[in-house]
Every structure is written in C-alpha cells, then in structure tokens.
PLY file of the C-alpha trace (Angstrom):
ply
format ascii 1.0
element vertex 147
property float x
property float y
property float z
element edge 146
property int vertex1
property int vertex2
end_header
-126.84 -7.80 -31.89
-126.54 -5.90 -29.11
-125.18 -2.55 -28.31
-122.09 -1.39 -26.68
-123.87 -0.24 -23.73
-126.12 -3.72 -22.63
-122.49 -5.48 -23.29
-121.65 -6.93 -20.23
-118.07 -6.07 -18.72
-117.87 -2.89 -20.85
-116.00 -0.40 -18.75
-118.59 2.19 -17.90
-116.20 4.99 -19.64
-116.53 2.42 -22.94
-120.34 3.15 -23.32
-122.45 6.08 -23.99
-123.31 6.39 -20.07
-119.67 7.28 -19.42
-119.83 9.95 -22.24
-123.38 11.16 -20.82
-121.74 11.01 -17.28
-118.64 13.44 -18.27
-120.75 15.85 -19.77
-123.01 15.96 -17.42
-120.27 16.38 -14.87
-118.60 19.29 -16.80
-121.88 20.93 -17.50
-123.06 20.77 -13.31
-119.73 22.38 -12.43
-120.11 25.47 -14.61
-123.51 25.64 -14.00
-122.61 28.00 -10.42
-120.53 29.94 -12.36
-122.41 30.93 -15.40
-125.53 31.49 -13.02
-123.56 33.41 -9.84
-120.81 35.19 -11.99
-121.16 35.67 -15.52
-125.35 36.38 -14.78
-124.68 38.64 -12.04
-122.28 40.45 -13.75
-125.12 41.49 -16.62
-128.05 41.84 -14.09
-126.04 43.92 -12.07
-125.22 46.20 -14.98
-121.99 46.14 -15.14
-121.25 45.30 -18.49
-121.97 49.75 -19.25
-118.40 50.00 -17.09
-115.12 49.12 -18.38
-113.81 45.63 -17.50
-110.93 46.70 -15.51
-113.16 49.50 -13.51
-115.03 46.75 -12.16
-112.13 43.82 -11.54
-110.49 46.58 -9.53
-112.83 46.60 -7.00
-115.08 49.65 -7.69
-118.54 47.84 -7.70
-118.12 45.21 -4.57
-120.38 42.24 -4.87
-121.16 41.78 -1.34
-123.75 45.12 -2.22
-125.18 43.35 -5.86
-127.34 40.36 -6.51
-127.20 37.30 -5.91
-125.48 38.27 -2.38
-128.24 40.45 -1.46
-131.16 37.80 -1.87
-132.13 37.43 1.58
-131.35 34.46 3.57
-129.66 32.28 0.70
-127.80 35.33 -0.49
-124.21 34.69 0.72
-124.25 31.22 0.28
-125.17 32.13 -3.32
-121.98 34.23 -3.99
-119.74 31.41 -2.22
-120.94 29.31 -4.47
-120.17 31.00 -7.09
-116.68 32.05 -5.74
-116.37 27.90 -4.98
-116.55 27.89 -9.09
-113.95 29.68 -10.00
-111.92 26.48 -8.42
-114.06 24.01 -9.59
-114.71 24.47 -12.54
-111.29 24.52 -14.02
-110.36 21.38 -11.81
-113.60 19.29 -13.25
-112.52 20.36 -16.87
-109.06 18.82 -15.93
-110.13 15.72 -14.49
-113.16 15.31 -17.49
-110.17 15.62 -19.95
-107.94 13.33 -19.23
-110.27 11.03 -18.40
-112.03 11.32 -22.02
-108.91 11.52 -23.74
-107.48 8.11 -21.91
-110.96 6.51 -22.87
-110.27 7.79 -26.68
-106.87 6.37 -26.77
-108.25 2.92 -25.03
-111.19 2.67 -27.14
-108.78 3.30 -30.37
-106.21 1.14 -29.17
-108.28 -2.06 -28.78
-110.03 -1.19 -32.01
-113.35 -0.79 -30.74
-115.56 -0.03 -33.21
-118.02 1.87 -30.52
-117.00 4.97 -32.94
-120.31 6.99 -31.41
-118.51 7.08 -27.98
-114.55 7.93 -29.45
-116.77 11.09 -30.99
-119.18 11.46 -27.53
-115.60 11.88 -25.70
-114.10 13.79 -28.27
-116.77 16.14 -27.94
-116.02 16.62 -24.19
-112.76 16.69 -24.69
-113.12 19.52 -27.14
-115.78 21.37 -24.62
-112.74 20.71 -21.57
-110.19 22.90 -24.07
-112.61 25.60 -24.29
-113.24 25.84 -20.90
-110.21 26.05 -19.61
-109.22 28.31 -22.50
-112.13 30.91 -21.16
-110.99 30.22 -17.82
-107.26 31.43 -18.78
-108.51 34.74 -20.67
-108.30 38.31 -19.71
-112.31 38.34 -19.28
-112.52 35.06 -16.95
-109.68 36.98 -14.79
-111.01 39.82 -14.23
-114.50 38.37 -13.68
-112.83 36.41 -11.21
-111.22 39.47 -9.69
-114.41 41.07 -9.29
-115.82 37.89 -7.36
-112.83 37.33 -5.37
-112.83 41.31 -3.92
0 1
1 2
2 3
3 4
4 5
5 6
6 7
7 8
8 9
9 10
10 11
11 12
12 13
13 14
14 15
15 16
16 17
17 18
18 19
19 20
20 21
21 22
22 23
23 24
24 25
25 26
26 27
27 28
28 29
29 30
30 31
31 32
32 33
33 34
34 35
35 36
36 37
37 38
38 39
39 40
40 41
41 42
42 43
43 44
44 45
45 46
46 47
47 48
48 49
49 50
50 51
51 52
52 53
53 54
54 55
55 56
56 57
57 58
58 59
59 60
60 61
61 62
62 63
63 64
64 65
65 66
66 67
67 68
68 69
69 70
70 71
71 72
72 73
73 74
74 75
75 76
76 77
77 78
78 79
79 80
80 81
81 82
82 83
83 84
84 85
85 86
86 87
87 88
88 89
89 90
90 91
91 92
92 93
93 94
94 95
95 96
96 97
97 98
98 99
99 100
100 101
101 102
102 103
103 104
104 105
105 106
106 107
107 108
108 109
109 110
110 111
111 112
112 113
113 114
114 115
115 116
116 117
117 118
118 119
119 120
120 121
121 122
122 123
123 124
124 125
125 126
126 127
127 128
128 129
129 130
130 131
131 132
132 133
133 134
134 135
135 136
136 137
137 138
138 139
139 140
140 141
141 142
142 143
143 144
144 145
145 146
C-alpha cells in the first residue's frame, strides 16, 4: 500500500507536501513582520508607552532599531513595512486555497483524512492572522511603521 503522497497524479495540494507547502508559505510571510515590527517594537521599549502615544507618531522608527543597523538598516524596516501588505494577502491566498483543497478532498471522498486536518489547520492559522491583522493592536503597530 502506498501513501497518498508517492500516488502518482495526486494533485500536489492532495498530499502532505501541499499542506507542508502552505504553511510554510504563511509562516515565511509573517516571519518580516514578527521580526521587523512586533520585535522592534519590544527592543525598542516601547511597550512602557501607551499604544496610541506611539501609533501617533511620537517615537519615529527611522531613529530605532532595526533602521539604524548600519548598512542593511533601511532595507530592514522596508521589509518590514512590505509585511504589513503581505502578510494579510498570503493569509488570503493560503485560505482559499486550503479551504478549496478541503472541500475537493471531501467531495471525492478521499480518505487522505491527515491532509483535510493538515489544511484545516492552516486554514484555522489564515483566520487568526487576519483576525490580528484587523485588531486595534496590529493597526496601530502598523501606524507606527507606516509614520
């Protein structure tokens, strides 16, 4: 017996390298942002001033880290301004993607029931990113970034 995966003419998004490929996907494109936003925000201190202090411009980022490590500095903070897009637009994509592969893989009554869970596990981690993405604290994060 062989598994889903060594099948041939299984649809890559029907194995457990499509699931592995998603994730990995949606994980790469947040990486920037955790790193270049949500980490500079706490090296830089800022989490002893109130939220909205520092989304309204007080503290500019162009004067913290990452933007002042030399040479690679600025490229650093685009990058992580460059996530603020991405991010939410990966999450997108990653979920309705792994959401059409669910409904396929139901449909044809597939009993690959390791990859229906494997995509309903990104499509779970999609929802909660884009539900961080639409809260106060991802705003104003952004806000900061963006000023």
């Amino acid at each position: 017996m062989t598994s889903v995966d060594q099948r041939p003419g299984v649809p890559l998004l029907h194995a457990a390298r499509g699931v592995r490929l998603l994730a990995t996907l949606l994980l790469l494109s947040a990486l920037p942002y955790v790193l270049f936003v949500v980490v500079a925000y706490f090296v830089n201190d800022l989490d002893r001033f109130p939220l909205e202090e520092v989304a309204a411009g007080y503290h500019d980022p162009k004067d913290m880290w990452p933007t002042t490590v030399p040479h690679i500095g600025g490229w650093l903070h685009t990058l992580g301004v460059l996530s603020l897009a991405a991010v939410p637009l990966v999450s997108a994509g990653a979920l309705v993607i792994s959401a059409w592969s669910v409904v396929s893989l139901v449909r044809s009554r597939s009993r690959a029931w390791g990859v229906v869970l494997g995509h309903l596990a990104v499509v779970v981690a999609c929802v909660t990113t884009t539900a961080y993405f639409l809260s106060p604290v991802s705003q104003q994060l952004a806000g900061w970034q963006m000023d």
